[in-house]
C-alpha positions as CSV (number, residue, x, y, z in Angstrom):
1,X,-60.2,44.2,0.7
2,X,-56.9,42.5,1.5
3,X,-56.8,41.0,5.1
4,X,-53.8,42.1,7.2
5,X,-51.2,39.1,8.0
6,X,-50.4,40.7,11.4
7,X,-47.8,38.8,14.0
8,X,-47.6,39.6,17.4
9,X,-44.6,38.7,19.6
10,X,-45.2,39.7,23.7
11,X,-42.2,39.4,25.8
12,X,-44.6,37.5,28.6
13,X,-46.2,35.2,26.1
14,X,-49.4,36.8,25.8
15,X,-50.8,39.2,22.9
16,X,-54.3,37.3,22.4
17,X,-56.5,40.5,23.4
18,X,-54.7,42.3,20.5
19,X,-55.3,39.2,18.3
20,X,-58.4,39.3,19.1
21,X,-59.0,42.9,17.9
22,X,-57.3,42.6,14.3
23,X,-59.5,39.4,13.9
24,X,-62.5,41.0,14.4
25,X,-61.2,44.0,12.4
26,X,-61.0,41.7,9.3
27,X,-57.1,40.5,9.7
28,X,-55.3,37.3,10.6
29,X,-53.3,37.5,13.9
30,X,-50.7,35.2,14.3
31,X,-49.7,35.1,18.0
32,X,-46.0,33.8,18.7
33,X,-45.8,31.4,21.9
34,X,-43.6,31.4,24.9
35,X,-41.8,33.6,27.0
36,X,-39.6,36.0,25.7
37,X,-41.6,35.5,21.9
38,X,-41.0,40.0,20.9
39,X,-37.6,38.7,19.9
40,X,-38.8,35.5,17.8
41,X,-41.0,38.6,16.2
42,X,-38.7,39.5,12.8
43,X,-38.2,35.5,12.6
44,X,-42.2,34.4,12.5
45,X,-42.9,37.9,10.5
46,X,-40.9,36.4,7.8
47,X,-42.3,32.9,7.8
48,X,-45.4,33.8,7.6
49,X,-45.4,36.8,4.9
50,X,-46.7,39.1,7.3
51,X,-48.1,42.4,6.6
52,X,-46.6,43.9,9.8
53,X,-45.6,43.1,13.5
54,X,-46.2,43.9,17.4
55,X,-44.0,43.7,20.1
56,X,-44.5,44.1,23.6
57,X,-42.2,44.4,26.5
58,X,-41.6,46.4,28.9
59,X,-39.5,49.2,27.1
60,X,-41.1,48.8,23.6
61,X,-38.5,48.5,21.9
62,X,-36.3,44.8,22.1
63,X,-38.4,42.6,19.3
64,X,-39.0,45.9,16.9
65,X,-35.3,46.5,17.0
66,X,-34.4,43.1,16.7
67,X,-36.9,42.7,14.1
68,X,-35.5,45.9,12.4
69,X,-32.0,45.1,12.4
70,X,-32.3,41.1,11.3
71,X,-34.9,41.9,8.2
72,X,-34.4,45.9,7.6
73,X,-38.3,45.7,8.6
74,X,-38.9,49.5,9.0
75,X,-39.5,49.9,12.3
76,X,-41.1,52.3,15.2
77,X,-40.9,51.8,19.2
78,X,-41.6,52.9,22.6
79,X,-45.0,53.5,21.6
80,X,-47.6,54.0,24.3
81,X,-51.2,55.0,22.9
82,X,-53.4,53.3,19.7
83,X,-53.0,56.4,18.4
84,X,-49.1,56.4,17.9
85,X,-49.6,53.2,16.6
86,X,-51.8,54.1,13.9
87,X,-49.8,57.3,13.3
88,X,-47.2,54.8,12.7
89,X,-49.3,52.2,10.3
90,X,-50.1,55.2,8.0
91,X,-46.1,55.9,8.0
92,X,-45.9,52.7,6.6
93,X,-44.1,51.1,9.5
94,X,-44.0,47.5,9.5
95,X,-43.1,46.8,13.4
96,X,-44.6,48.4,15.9
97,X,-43.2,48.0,19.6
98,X,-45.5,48.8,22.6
99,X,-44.9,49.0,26.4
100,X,-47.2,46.4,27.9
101,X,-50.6,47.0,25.9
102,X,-52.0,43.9,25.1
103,X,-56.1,45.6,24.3
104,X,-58.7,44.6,21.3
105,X,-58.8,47.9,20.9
106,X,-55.0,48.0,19.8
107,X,-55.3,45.0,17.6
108,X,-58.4,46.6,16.2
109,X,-57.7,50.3,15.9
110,X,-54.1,48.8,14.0
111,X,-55.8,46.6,11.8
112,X,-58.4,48.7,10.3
113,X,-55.7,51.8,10.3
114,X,-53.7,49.6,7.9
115,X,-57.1,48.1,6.2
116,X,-57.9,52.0,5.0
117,X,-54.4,53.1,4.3
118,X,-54.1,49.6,1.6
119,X,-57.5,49.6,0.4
120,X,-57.6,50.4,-3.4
């Protein structure tokens, strides 16, 4: 079973609940730091090879976007439930952009979504 590289960028500077979740999923969660870090998304998803990316603010959509039009990361926003987001994963969307929703159970339902749809 490959382990998801998964890189989370939060507008606030949070995102560890989610990490949390995709760890104990079986991924690596890579949490940018700092204010304002859903833009730095597309930039740390690239450094560190990742597998595909979360941001959260307050729309959704700024750091997928960004992410999307710096890297050509395919790219799906304004989500609002785990179940978009894992709709999403097994579209084969690499960033993901959430409203405020910073849950294990995000990080985990995401994780294990993308865990099943590469498993072969």
């Amino acid at each position: 079973m490959k382990r998801p590289i998964v890189v989370i960028g939060h507008r606030m500077g949070k995102g560890q609940n989610t990490a949390k979740g995709i760890e104990d999923a079986g991924g690596t969660a890579i949490v940018v730091e700092g204010m304002a870090a859903d833009m730095k998304l597309g930039d740390a998803m690239k450094e560190h090879n990742a597998d595909f990316g979360i941001s959260f603010c307050g729309s959704g959509g700024a750091g997928a976007i960004t992410a999307s039009n710096k890297y050509g990361y395919k790219a799906k926003h304004h989500l609002r439930t785990n179940e978009a987001g894992v709709t999403a994963i097994n579209e084969g969307v690499e960033v993901l952009g959430f409203g405020f929703m910073d849950t294990e159970s995000l990080g985990s339902d995401l994780a294990k979504a993308w865990i099943k749809r590469n498993d072969s």
